[in-house]
C-alpha positions as CSV (number, residue, x, y, z in Angstrom):
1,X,-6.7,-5.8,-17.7
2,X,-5.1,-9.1,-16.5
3,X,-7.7,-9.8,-14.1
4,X,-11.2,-9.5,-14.7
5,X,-12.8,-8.9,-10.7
6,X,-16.4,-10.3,-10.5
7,X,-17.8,-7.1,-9.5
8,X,-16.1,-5.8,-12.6
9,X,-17.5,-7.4,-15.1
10,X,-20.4,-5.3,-16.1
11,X,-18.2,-2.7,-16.7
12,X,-15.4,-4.6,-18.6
13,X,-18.4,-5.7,-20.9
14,X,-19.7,-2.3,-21.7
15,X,-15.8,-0.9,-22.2
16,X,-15.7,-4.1,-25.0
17,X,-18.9,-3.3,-26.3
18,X,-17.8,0.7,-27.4
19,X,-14.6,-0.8,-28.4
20,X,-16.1,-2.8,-31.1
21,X,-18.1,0.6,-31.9
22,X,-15.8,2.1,-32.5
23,X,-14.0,-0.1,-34.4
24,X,-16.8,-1.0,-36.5
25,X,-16.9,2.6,-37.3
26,X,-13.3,3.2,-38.6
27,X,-13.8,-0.2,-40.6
28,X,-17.4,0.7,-42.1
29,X,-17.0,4.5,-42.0
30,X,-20.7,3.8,-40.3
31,X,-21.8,7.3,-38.2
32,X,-22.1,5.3,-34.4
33,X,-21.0,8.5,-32.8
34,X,-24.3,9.3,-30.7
35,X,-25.0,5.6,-29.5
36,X,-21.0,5.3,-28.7
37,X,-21.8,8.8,-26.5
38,X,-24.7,7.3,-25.1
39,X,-22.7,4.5,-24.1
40,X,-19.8,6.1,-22.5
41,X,-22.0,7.8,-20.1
42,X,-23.8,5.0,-19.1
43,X,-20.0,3.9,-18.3
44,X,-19.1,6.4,-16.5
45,X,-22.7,6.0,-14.0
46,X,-21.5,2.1,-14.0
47,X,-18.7,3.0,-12.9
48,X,-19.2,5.2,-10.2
49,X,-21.7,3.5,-8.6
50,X,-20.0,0.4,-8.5
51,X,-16.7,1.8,-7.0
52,X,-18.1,4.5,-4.9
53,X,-20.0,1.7,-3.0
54,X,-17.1,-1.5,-3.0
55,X,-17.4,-3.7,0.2
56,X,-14.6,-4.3,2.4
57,X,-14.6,-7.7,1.0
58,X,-14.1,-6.0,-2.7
59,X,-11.3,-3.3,-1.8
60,X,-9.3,-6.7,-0.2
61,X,-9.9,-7.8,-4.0
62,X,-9.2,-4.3,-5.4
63,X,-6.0,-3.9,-3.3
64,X,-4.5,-7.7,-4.8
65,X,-5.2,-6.4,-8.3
66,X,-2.1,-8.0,-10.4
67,X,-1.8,-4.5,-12.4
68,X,-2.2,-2.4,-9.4
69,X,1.2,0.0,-8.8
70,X,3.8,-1.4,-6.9
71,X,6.3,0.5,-4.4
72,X,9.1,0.4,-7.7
73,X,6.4,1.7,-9.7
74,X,5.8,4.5,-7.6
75,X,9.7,4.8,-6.9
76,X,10.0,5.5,-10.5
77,X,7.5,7.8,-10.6
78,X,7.9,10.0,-7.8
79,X,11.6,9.8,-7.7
80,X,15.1,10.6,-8.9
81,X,18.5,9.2,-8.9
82,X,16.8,6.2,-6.8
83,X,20.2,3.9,-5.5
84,X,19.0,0.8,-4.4
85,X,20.4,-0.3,-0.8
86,X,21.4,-4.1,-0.4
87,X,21.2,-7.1,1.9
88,X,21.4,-6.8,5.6
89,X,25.0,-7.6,6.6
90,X,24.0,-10.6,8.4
91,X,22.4,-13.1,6.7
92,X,21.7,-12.1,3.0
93,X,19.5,-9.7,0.8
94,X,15.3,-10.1,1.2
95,X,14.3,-9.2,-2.8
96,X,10.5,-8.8,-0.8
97,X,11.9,-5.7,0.8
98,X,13.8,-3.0,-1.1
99,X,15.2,0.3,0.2
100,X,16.9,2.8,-1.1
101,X,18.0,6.5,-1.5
102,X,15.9,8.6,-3.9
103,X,15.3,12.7,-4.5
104,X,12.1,13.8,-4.5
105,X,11.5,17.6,-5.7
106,X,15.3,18.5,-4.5
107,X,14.4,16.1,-0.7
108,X,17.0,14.0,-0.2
109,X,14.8,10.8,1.2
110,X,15.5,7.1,1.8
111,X,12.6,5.3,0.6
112,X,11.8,1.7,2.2
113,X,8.7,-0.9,0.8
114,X,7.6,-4.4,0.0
115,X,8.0,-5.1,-3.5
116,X,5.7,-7.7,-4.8
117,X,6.8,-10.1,-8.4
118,X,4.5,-9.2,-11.8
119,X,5.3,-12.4,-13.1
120,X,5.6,-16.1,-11.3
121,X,9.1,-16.2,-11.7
122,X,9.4,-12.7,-9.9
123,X,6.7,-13.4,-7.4
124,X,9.1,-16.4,-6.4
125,X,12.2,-14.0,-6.4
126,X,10.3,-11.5,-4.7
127,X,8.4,-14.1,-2.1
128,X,4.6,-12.4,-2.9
129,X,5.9,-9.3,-0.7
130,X,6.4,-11.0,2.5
131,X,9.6,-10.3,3.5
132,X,12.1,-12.3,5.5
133,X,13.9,-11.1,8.9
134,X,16.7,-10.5,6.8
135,X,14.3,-8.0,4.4
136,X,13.4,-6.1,8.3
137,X,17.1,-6.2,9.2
138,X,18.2,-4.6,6.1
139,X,15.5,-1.9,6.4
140,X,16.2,-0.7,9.7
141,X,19.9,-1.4,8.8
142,X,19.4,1.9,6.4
143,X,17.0,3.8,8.8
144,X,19.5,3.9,11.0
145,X,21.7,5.1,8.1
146,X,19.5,7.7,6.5
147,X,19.5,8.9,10.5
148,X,22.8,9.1,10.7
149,X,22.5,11.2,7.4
150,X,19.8,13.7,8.7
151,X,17.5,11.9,5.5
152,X,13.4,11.8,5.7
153,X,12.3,7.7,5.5
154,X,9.2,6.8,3.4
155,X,7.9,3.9,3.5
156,X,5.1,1.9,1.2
157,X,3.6,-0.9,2.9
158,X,2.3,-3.5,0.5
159,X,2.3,-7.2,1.9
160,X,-0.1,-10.2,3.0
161,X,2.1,-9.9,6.1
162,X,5.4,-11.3,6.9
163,X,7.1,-15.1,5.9
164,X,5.6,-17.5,8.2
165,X,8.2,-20.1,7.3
166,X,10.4,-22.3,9.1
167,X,13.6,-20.8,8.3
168,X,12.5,-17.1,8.6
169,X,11.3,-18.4,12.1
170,X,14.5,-19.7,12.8
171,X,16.1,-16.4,12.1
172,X,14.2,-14.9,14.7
173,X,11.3,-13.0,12.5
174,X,9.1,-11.8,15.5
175,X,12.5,-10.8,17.2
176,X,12.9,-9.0,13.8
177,X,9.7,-6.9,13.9
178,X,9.6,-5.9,17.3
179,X,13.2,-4.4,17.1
180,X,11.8,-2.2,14.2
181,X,8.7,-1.3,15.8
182,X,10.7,-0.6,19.0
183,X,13.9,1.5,16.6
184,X,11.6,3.4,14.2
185,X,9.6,4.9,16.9
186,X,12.7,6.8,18.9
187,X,14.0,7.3,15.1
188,X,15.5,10.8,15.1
189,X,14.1,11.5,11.0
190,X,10.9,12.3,9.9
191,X,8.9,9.2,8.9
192,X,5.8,8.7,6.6
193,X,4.0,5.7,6.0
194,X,1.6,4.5,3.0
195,X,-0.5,1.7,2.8
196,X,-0.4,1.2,-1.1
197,X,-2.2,-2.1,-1.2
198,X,-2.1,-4.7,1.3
199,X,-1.5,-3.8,5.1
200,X,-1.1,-7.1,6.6
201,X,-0.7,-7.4,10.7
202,X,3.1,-7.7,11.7
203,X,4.4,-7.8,8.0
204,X,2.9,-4.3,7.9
205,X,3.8,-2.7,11.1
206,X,7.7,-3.9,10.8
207,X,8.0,-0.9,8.6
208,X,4.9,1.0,9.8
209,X,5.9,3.1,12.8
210,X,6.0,6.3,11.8
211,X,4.8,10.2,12.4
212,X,2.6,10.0,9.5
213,X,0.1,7.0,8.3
214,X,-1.8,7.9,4.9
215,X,-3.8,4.4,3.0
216,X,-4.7,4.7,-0.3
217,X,-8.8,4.7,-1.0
218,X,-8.3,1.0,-2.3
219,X,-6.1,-0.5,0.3
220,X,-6.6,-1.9,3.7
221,X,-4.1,-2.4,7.0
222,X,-5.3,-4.9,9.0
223,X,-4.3,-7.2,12.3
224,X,-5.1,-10.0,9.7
225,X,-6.1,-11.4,6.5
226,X,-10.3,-11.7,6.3
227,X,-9.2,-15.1,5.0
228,X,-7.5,-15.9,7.9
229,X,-10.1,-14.4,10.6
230,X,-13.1,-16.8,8.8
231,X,-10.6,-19.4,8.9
232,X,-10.2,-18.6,13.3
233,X,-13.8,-17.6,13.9
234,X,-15.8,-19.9,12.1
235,X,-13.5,-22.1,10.1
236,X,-15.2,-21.8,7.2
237,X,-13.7,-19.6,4.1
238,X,-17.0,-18.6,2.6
239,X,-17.3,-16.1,5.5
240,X,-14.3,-14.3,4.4
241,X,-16.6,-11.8,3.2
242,X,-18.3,-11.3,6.4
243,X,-14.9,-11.1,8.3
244,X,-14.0,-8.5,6.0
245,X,-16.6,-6.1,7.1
246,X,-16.1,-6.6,10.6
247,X,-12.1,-6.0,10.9
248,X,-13.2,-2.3,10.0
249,X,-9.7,-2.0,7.9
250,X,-10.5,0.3,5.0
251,X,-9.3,3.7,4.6
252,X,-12.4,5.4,5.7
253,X,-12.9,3.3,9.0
254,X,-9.2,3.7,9.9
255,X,-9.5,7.7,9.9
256,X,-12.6,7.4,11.7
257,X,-10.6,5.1,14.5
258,X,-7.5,7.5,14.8
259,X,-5.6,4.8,13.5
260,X,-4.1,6.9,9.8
261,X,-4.1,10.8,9.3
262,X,-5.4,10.9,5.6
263,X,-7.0,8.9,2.4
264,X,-5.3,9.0,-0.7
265,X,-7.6,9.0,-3.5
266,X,-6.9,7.0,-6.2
267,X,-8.5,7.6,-9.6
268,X,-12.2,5.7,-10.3
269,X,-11.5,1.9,-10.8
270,X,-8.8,1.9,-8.8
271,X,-4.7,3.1,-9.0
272,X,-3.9,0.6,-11.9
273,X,-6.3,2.4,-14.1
274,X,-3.9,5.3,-14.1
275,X,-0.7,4.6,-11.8
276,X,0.6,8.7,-12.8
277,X,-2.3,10.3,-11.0
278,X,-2.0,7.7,-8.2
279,X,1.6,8.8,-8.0
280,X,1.1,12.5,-8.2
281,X,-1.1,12.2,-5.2
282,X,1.3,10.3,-3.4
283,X,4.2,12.9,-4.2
284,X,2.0,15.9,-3.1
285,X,1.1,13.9,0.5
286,X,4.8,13.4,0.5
287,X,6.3,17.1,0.2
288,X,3.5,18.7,2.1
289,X,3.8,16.5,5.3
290,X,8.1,16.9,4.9
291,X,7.4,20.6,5.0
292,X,5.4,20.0,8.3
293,X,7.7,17.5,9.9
294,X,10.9,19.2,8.9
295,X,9.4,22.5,10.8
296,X,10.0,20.3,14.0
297,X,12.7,19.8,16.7
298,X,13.7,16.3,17.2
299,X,12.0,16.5,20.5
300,X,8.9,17.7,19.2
301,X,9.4,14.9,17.0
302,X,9.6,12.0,18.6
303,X,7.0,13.2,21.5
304,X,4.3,13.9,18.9
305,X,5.3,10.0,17.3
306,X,5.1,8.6,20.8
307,X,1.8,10.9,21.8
308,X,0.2,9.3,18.1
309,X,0.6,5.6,19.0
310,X,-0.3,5.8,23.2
311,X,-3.7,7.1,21.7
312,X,-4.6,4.2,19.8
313,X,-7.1,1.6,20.9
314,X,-8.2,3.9,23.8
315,X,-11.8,3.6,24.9
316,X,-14.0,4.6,27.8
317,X,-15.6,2.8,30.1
318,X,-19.8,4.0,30.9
């Protein structure tokens, strides 16, 4: 692992501890067989009862993990014959934001998603996922295509939240958003969303309107960073963790709110610890819900989208 979490630690030590078992055992041809078994279940407790009980504050952690699975990742994974969609014929092409056309089990689908860098250099090329209001142009530039086209839109949301810059200002980035959010929700397609790591506030919801909202176990979608709420309420970082807990942005807390329609589990330790079965459950979510929405008239469609959003935040006064 590049990145060794704090809370992860005990574990990482016990995984290096059976690994020098078991090399001492192929060097020395010693018998360690029954304390290497003994130790691998101990493990496997660690391991669930650290990530079975993560604190929002954690699963923000979690979510940033440098090896976790980004939307390409998952593109190559889930998809065929992906053809990558550039630039937004205004201004230029936002690397932070990719779309493209893909198959998907014989569905013809345009997929849209942040795309964070592995490396500095990348990260730089790629801007750390926060996309431009060229990157929001382009995608609903190819909404609007796959629409024309009669084509599904998937979209994996994985950013702080968007460029706060000068020049992205300049270019009219809230003006960029809104239009989305306004576009995407009389889009005339099918549209599912994933929160695949970081859901951050308009960055987030400028390609998350849609008639579907699934986040994975170890992501969150939030109005805000908890950074930049401890930095607001109390101007002080080290309650980040405490303004972590109360945005209620995990998975679990969103379902209970109305806000998503599903979980998707990720495999213990999180989806870098095996990106296939993160993918699988991704792909299944995907085909499942296009049989559903495909099943609809456009109407239907687009009242059921509008229905979904109107709900949200409501409350009752006692």
């Amino acid at each position: 692992m590049a990145l060794e979490l704090e809370f992860e630690k005990p574990i990482i030590e016990l995984e290096d501890k059976i690994k020098e078992l078991n090399k001492f055992t192929s060097n020395e041809k010693i018998d360690l067989s029954e304390e290497i078994k003994r130790l691998t279940a101990r493990l496997e407790k660690l391991r669930k009862d650290i990530f079975e009980n993560l604190t929002p504050w954690q699963i923000v952690q979690l979510s940033r993990h440098p090896d976790r699975p980004y939307t390409m990742d998952y593109v190559n994974m889930i998809a065929e014959d992906f053809i990558e969609i550039h630039g937004d014929r205004h201004f230029g092409d936002d690397r932070a934001l990719i779309t493209g056309l893909a198959d998907i089990e014989g569905k013809k689908v345009l997929i849209v998603g942040h795309q964070k860098g592995r490396e500095m250099k990348e990260n730089l090329e790629r801007n750390f996922g926060c996309a431009h209001p060229e990157g929001y142009r382009k995608a609903m530039r190819v909404m609007k295509l796959a629409e024309k086209y009669g084509l599904p839109v998937i979209s994996l949301i994985d950013t702080p939240g968007a460029y706060p810059g000068i020049g992205a200002e300049e270019r009219g980035q809230a003006e960029a958003i809104a239009y989305n959010l306004r576009e995407m929700a009389g889009l005339k397609v099918p549209i599912i969303i994933f929160v695949i790591g970081e859901g951050g506030s308009g960055g987030a919801l400028g390609i998350g309107i849609g008639d579907k909202i699934f986040v994975l176990e170890n992501a969150y979608y939030s109005v805000i960073s908890p950074e930049g709420c401890a930095a607001i309420l109390w101007r002080d970082n080290s309650k980040t963790p405490a303004a972590a807990k109360c945005l209620k942005f995990t998975a679990p807390e969103l379902l209970s709110l109305g806000i998503i329609d599903g979980v998707i589990p990720e495999p213990l330790g999180g989806a870098h610890r095996n990106p296939e079965l993160a993918a699988n459950e991704i792909k299944k979510t995907i085909l499942k819900n296009l049989d559903e929405l495909s099943g609809l008239t456009t109407e239907d469609l687009l009242n059921r989208r509008y229905d979904k959003f109107r709900k949200m935040g409501a409350f009752q006064e006692k």
